[in-house]
Backbone atoms as SQL, in Angstrom:
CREATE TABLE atoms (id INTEGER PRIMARY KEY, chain TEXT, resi INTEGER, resn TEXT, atom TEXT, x REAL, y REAL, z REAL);
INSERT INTO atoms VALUES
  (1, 'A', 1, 'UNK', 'N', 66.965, -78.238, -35.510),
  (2, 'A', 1, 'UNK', 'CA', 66.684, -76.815, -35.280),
  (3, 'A', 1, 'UNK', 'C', 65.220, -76.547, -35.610),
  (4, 'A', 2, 'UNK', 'N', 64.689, -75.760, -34.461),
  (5, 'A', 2, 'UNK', 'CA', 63.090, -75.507, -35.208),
  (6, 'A', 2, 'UNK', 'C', 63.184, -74.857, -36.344),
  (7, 'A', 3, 'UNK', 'N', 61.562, -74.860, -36.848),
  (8, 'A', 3, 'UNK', 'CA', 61.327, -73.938, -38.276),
  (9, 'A', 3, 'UNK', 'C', 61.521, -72.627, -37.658),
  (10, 'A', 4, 'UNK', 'N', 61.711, -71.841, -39.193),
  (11, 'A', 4, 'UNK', 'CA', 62.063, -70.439, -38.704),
  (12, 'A', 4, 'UNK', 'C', 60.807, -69.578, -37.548),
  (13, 'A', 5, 'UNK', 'N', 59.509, -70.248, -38.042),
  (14, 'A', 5, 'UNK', 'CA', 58.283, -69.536, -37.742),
  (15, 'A', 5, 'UNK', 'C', 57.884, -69.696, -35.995),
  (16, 'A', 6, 'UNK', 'N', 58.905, -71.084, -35.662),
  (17, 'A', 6, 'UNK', 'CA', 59.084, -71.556, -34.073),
  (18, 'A', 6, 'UNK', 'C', 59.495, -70.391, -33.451),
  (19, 'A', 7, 'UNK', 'N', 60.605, -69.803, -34.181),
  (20, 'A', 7, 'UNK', 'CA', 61.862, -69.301, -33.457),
  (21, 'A', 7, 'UNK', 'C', 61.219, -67.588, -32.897),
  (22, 'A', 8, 'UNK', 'N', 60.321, -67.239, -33.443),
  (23, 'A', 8, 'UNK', 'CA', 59.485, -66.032, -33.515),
  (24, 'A', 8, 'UNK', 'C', 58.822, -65.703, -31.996),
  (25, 'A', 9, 'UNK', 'N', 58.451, -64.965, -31.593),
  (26, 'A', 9, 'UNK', 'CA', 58.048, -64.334, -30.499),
  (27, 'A', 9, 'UNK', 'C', 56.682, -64.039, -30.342),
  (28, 'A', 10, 'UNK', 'N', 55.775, -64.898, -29.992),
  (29, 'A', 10, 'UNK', 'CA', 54.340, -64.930, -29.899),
  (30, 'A', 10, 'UNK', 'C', 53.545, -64.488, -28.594),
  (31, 'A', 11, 'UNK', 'N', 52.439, -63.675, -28.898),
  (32, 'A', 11, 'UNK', 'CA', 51.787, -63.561, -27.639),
  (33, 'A', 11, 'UNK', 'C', 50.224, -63.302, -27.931),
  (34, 'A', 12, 'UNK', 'N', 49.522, -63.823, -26.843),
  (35, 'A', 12, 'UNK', 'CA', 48.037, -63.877, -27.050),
  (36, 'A', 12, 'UNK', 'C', 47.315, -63.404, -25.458),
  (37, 'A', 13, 'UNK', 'N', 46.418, -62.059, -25.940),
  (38, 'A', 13, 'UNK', 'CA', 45.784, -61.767, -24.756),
  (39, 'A', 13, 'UNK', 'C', 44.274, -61.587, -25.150),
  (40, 'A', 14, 'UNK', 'N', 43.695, -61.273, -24.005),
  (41, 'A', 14, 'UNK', 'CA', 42.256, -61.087, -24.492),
  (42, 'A', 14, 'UNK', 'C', 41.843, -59.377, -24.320),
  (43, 'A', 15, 'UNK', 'N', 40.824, -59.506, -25.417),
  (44, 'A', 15, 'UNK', 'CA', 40.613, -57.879, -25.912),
  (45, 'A', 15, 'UNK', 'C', 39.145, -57.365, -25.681),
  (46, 'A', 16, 'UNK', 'N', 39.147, -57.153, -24.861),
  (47, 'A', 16, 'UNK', 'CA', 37.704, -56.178, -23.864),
  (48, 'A', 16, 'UNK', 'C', 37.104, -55.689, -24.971),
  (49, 'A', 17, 'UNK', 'N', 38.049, -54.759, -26.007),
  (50, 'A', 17, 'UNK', 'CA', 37.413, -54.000, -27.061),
  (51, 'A', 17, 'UNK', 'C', 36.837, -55.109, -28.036),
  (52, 'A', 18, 'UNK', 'N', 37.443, -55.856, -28.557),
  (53, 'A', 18, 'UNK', 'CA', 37.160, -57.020, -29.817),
  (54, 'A', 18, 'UNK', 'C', 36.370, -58.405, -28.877),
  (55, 'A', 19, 'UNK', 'N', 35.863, -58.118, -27.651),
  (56, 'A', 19, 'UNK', 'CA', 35.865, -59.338, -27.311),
  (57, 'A', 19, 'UNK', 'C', 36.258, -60.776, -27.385),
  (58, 'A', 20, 'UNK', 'N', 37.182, -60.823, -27.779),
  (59, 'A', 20, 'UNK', 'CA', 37.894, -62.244, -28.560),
  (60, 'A', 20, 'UNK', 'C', 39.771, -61.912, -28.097),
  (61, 'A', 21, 'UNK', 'N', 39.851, -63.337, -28.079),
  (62, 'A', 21, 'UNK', 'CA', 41.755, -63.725, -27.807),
  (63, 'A', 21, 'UNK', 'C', 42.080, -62.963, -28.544),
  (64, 'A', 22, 'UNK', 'N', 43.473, -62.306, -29.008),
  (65, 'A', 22, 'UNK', 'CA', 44.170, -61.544, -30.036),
  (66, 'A', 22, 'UNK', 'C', 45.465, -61.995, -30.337),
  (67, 'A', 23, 'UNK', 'N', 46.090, -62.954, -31.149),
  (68, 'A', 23, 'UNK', 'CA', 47.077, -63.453, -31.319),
  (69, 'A', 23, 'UNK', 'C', 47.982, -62.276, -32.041),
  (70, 'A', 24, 'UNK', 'N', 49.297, -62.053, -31.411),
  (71, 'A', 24, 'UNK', 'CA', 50.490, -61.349, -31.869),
  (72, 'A', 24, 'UNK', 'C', 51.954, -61.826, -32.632),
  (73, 'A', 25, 'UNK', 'N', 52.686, -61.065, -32.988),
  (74, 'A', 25, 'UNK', 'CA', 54.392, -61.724, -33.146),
  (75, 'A', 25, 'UNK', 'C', 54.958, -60.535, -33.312),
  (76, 'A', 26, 'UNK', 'N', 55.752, -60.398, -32.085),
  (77, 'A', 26, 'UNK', 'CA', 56.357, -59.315, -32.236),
  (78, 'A', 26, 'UNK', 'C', 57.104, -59.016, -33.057),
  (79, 'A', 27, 'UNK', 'N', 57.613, -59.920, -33.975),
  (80, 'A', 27, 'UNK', 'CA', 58.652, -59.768, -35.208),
  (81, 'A', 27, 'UNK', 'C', 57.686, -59.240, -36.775),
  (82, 'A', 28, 'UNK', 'N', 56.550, -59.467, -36.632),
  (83, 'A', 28, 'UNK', 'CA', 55.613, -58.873, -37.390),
  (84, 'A', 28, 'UNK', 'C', 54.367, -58.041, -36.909),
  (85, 'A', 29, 'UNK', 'N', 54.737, -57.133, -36.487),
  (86, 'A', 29, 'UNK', 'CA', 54.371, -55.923, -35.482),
  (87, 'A', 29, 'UNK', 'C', 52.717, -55.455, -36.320),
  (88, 'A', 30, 'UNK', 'N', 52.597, -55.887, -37.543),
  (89, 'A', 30, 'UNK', 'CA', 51.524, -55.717, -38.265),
  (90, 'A', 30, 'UNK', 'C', 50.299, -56.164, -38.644),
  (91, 'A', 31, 'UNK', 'N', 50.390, -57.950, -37.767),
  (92, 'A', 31, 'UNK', 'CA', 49.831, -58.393, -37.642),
  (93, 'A', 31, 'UNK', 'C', 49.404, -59.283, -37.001),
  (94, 'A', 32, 'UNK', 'N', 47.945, -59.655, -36.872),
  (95, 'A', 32, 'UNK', 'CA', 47.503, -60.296, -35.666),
  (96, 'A', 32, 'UNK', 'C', 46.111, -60.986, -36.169),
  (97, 'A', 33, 'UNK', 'N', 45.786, -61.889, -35.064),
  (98, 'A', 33, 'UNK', 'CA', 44.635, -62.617, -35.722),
  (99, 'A', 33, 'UNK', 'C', 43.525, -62.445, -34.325),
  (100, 'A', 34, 'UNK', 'N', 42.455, -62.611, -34.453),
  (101, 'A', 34, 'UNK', 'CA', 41.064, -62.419, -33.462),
  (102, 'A', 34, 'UNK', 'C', 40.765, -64.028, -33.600),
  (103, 'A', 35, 'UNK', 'N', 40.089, -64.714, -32.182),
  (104, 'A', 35, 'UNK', 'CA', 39.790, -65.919, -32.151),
  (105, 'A', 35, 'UNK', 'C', 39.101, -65.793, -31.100),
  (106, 'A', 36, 'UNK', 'N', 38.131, -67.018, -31.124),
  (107, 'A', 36, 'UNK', 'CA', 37.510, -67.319, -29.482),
  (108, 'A', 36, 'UNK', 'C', 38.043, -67.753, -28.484),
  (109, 'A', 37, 'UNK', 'N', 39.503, -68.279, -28.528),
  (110, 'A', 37, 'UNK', 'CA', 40.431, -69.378, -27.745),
  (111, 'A', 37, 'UNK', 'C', 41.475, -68.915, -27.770),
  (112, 'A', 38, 'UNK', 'N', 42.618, -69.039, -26.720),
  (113, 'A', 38, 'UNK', 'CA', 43.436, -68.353, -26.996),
  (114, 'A', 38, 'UNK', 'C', 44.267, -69.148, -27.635),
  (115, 'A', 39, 'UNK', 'N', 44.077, -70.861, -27.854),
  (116, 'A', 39, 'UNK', 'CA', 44.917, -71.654, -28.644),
  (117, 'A', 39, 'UNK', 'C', 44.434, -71.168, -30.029),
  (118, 'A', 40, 'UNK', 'N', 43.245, -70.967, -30.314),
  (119, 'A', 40, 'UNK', 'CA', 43.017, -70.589, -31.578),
  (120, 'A', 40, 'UNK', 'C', 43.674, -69.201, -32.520),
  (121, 'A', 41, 'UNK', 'N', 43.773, -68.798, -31.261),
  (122, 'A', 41, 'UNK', 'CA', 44.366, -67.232, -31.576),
  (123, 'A', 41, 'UNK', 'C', 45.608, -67.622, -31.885),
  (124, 'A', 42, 'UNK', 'N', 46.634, -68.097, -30.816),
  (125, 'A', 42, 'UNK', 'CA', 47.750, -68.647, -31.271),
  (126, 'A', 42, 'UNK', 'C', 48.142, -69.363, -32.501),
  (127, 'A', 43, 'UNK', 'N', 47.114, -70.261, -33.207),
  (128, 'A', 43, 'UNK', 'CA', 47.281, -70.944, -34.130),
  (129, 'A', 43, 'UNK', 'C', 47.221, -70.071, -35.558),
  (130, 'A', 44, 'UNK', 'N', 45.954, -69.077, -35.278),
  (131, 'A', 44, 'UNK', 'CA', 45.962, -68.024, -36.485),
  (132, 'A', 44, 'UNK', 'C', 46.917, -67.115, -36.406),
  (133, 'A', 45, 'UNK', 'N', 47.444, -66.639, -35.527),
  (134, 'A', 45, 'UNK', 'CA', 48.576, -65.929, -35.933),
  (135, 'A', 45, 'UNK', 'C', 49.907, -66.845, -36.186),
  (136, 'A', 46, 'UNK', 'N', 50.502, -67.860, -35.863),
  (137, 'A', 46, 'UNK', 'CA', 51.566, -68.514, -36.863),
  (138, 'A', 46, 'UNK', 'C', 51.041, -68.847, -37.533),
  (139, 'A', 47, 'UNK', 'N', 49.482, -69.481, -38.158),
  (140, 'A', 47, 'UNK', 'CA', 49.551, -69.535, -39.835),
  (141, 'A', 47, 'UNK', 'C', 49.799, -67.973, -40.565),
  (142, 'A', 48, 'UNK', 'N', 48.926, -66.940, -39.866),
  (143, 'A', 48, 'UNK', 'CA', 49.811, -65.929, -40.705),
  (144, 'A', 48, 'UNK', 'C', 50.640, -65.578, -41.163),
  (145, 'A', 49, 'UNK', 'N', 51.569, -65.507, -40.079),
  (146, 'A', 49, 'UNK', 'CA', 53.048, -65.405, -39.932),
  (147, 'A', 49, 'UNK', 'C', 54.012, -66.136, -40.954),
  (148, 'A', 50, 'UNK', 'N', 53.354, -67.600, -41.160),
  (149, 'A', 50, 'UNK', 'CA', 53.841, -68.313, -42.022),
  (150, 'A', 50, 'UNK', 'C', 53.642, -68.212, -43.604),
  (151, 'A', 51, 'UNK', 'N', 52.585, -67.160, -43.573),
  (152, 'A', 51, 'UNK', 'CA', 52.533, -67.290, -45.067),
  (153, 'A', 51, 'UNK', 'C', 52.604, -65.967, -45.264),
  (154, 'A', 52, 'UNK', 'N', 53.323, -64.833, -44.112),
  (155, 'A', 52, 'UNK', 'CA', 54.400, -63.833, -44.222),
  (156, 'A', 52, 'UNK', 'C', 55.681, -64.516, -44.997),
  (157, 'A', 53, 'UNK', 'N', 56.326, -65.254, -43.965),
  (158, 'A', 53, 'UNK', 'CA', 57.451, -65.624, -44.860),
  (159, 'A', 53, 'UNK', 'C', 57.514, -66.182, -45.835),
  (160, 'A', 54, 'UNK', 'N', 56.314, -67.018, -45.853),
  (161, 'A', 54, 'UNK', 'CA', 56.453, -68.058, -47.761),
  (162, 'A', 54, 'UNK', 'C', 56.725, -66.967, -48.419),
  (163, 'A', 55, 'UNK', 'N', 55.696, -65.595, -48.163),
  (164, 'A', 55, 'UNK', 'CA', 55.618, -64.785, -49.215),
  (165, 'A', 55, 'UNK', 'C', 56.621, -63.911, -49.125),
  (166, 'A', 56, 'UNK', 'N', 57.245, -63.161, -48.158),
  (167, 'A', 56, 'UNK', 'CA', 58.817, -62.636, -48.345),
  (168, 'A', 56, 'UNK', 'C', 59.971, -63.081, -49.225),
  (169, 'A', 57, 'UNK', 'N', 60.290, -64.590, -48.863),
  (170, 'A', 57, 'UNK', 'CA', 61.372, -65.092, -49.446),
  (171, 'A', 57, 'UNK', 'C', 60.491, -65.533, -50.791),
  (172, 'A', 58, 'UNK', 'N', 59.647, -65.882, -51.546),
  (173, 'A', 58, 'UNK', 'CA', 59.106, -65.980, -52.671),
  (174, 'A', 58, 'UNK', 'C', 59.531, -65.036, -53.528),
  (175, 'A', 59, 'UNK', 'N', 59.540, -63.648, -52.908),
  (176, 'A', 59, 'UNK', 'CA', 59.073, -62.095, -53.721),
  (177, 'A', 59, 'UNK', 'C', 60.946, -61.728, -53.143),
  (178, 'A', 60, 'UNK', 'N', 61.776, -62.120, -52.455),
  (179, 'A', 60, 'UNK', 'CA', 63.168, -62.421, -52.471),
  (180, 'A', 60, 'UNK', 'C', 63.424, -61.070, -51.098),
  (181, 'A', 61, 'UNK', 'N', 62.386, -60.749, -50.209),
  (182, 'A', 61, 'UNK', 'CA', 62.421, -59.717, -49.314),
  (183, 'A', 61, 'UNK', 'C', 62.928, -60.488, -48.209),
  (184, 'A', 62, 'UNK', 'N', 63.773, -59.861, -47.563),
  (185, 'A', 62, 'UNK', 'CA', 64.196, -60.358, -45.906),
  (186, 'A', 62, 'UNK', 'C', 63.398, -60.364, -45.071),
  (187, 'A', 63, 'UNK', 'N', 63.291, -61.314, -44.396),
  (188, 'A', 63, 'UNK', 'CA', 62.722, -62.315, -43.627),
  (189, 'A', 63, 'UNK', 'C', 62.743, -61.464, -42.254),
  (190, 'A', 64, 'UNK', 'N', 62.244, -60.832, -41.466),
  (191, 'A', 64, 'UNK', 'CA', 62.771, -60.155, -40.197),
  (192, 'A', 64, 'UNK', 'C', 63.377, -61.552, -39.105),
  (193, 'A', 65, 'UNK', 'N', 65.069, -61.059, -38.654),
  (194, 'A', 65, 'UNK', 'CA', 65.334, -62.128, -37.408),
  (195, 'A', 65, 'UNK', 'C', 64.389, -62.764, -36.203),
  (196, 'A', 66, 'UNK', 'N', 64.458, -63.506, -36.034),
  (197, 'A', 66, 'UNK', 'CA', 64.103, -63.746, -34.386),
  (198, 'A', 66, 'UNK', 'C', 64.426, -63.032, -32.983),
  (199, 'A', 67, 'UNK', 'N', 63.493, -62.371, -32.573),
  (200, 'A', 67, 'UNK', 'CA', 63.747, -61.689, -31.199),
  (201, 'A', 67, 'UNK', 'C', 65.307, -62.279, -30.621),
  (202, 'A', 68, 'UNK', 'N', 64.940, -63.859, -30.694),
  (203, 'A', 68, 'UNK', 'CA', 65.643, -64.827, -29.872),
  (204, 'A', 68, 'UNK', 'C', 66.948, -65.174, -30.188),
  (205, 'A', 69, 'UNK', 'N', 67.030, -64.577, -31.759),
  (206, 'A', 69, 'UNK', 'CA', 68.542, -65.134, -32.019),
  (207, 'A', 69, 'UNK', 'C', 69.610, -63.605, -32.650),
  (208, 'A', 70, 'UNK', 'N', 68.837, -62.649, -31.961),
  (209, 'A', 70, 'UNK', 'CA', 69.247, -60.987, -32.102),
  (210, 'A', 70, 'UNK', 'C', 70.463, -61.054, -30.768),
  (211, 'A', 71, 'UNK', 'N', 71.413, -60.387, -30.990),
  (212, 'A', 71, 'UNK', 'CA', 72.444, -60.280, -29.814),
  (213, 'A', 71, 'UNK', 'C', 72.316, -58.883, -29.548),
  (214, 'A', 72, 'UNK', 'N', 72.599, -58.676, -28.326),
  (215, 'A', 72, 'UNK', 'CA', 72.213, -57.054, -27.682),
  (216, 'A', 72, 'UNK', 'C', 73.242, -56.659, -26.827),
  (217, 'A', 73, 'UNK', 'N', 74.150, -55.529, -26.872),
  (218, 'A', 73, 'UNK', 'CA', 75.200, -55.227, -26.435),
  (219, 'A', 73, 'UNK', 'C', 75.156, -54.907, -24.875),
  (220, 'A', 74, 'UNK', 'N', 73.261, -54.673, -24.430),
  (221, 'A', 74, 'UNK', 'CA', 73.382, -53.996, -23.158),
  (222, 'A', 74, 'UNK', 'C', 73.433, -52.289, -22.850),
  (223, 'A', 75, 'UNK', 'N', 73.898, -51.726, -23.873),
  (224, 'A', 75, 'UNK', 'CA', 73.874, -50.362, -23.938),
  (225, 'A', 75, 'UNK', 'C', 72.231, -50.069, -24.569),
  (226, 'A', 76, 'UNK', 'N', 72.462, -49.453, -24.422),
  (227, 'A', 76, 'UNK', 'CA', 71.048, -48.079, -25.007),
  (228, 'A', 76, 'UNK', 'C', 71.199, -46.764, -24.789),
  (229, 'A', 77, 'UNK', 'N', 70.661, -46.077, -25.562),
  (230, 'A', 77, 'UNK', 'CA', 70.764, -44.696, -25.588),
  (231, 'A', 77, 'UNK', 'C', 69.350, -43.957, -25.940),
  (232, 'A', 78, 'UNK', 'N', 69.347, -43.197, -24.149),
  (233, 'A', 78, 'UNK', 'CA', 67.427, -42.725, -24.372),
  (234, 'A', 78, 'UNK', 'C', 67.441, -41.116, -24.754),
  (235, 'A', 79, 'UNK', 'N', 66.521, -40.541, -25.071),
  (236, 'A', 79, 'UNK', 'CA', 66.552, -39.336, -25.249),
  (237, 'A', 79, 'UNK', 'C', 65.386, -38.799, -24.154),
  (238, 'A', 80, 'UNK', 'N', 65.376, -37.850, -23.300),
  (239, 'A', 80, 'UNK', 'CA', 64.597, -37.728, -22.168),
  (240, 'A', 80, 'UNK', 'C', 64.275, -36.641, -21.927),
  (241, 'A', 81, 'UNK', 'N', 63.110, -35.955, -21.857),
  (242, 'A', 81, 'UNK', 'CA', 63.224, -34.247, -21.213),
  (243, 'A', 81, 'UNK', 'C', 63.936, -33.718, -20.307),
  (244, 'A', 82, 'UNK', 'N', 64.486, -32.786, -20.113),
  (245, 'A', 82, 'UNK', 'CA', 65.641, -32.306, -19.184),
  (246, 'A', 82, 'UNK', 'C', 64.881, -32.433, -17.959),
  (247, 'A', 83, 'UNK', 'N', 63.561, -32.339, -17.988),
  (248, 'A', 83, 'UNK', 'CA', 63.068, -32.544, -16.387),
  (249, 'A', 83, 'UNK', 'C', 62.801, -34.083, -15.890),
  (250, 'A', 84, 'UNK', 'N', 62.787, -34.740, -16.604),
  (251, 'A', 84, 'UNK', 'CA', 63.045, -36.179, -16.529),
  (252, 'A', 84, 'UNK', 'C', 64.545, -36.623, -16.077),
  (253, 'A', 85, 'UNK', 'N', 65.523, -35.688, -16.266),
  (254, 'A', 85, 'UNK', 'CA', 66.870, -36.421, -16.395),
  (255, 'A', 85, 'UNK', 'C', 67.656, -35.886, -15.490),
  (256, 'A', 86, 'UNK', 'N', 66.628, -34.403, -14.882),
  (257, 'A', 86, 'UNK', 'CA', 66.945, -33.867, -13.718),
  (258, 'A', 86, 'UNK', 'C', 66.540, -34.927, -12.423),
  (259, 'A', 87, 'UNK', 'N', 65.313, -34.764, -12.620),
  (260, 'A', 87, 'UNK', 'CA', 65.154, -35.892, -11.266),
  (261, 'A', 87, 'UNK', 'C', 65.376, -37.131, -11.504),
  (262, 'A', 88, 'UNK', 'N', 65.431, -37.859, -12.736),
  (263, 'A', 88, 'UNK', 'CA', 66.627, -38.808, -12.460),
  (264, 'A', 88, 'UNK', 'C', 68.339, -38.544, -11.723),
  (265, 'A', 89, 'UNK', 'N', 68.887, -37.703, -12.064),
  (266, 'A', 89, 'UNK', 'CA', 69.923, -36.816, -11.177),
  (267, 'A', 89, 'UNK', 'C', 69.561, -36.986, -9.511),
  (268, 'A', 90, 'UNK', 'N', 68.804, -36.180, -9.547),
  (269, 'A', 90, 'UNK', 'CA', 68.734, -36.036, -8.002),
  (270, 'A', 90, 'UNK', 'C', 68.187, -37.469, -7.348),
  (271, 'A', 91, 'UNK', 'N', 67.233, -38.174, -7.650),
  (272, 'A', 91, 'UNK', 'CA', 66.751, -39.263, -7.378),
  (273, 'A', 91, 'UNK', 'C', 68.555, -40.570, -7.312),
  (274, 'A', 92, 'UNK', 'N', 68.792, -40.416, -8.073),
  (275, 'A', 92, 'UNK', 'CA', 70.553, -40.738, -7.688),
  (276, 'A', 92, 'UNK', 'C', 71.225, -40.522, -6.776),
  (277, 'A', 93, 'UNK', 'N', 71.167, -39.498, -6.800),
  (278, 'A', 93, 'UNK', 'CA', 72.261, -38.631, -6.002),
  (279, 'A', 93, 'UNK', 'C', 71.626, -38.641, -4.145),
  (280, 'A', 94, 'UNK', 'N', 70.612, -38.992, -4.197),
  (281, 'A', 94, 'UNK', 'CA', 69.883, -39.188, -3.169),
  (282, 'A', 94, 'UNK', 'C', 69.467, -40.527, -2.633),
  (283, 'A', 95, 'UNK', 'N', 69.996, -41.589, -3.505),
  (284, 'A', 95, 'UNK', 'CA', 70.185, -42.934, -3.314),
  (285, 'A', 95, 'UNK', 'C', 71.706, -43.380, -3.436),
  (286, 'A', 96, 'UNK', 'N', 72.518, -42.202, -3.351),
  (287, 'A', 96, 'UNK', 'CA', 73.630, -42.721, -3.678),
  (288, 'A', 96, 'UNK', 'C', 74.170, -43.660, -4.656),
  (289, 'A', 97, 'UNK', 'N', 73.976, -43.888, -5.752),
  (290, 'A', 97, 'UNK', 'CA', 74.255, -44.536, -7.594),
  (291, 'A', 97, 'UNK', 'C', 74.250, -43.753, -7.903),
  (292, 'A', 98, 'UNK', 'N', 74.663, -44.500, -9.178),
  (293, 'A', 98, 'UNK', 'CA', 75.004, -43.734, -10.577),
  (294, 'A', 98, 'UNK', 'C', 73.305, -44.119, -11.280),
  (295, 'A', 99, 'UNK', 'N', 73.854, -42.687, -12.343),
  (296, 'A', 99, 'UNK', 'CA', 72.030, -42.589, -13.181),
  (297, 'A', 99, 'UNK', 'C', 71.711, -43.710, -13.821),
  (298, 'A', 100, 'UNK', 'N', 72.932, -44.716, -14.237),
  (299, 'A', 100, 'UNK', 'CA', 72.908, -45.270, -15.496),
  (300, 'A', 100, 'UNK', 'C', 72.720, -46.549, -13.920),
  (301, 'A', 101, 'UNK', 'N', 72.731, -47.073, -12.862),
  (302, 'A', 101, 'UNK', 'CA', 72.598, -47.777, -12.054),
  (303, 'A', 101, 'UNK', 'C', 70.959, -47.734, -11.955),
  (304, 'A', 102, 'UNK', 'N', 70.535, -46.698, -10.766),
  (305, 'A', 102, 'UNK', 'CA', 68.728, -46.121, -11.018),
  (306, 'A', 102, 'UNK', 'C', 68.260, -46.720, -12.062),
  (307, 'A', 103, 'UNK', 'N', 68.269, -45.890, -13.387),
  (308, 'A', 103, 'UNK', 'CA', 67.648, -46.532, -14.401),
  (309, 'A', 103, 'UNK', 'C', 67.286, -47.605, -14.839),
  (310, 'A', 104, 'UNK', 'N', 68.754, -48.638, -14.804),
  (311, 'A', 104, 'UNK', 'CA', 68.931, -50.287, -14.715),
  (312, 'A', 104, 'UNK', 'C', 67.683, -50.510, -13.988),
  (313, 'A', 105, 'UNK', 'N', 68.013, -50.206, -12.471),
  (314, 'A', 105, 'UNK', 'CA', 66.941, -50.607, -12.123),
  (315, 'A', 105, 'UNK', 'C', 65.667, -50.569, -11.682),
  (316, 'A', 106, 'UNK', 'N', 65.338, -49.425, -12.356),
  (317, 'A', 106, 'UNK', 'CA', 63.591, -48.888, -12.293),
  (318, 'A', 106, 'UNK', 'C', 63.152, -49.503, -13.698),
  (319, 'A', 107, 'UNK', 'N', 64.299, -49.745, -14.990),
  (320, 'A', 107, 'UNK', 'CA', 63.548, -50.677, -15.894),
  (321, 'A', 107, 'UNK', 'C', 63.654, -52.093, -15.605),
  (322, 'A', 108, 'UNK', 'N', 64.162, -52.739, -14.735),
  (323, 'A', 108, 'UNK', 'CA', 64.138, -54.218, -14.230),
  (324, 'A', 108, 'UNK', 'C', 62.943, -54.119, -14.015),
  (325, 'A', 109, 'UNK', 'N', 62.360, -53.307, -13.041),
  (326, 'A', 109, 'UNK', 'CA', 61.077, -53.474, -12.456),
  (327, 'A', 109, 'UNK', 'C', 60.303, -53.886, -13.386),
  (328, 'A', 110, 'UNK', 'N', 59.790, -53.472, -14.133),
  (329, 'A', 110, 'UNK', 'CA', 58.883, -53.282, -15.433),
  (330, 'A', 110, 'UNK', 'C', 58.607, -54.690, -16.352),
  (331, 'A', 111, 'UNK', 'N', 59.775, -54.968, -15.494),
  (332, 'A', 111, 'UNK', 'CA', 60.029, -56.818, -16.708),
  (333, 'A', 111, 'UNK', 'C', 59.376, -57.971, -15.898);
């Protein structure tokens, strides 16, 4: 089984503002590392990351799960302005589906 720090959700883009790669983890939403490379970037943010968790479980704090090993029922529940949820309505009703169909798939798109 990989290390826990494998199992984590990484991403690295480049930053117009910082001029430099920007390494992420979405499971530690707080932090990130700046590099010239984007392997470098990648590499500084799991050493971070990693000495997130030394230091969590050291100090006896929970560890946040893995994106990857979270189970998801498929439901959600949005909260929406009534004029948002109106023309979602009609935008339905005018494609013939259901709202909860539309939605599905105007957020597929997005992925």
């Amino acid at each position: 089984m990989p290390e826990l720090i494998d199992r984590y959700t990484y991403r690295v883009f480049w930053s117009d503002e910082d001029e430099e790669y920007v390494g992420l983890c979405a499971e530690f939403g707080l932090l990130s590392h700046l590099d010239n490379t984007p392997e470098k970037a990648l590499i500084g943010i799991r050493e971070l990351v990693s000495h997130a968790v030394q230091l969590n479980l050291e100090e006896g704090i929970k560890v946040p799960e893995p994106l990857s090993a979270r189970r998801y029922s498929g439901t959600i529940t949005l909260r929406v302005p009534p004029e948002t949820h109106r023309a979602l309505a009609m935008d339905a009703a005018e494609a013939g589906v259901s709202m909860n169909r539309l939605a599905a798939e105007r957020l597929a798109l997005r992925h």
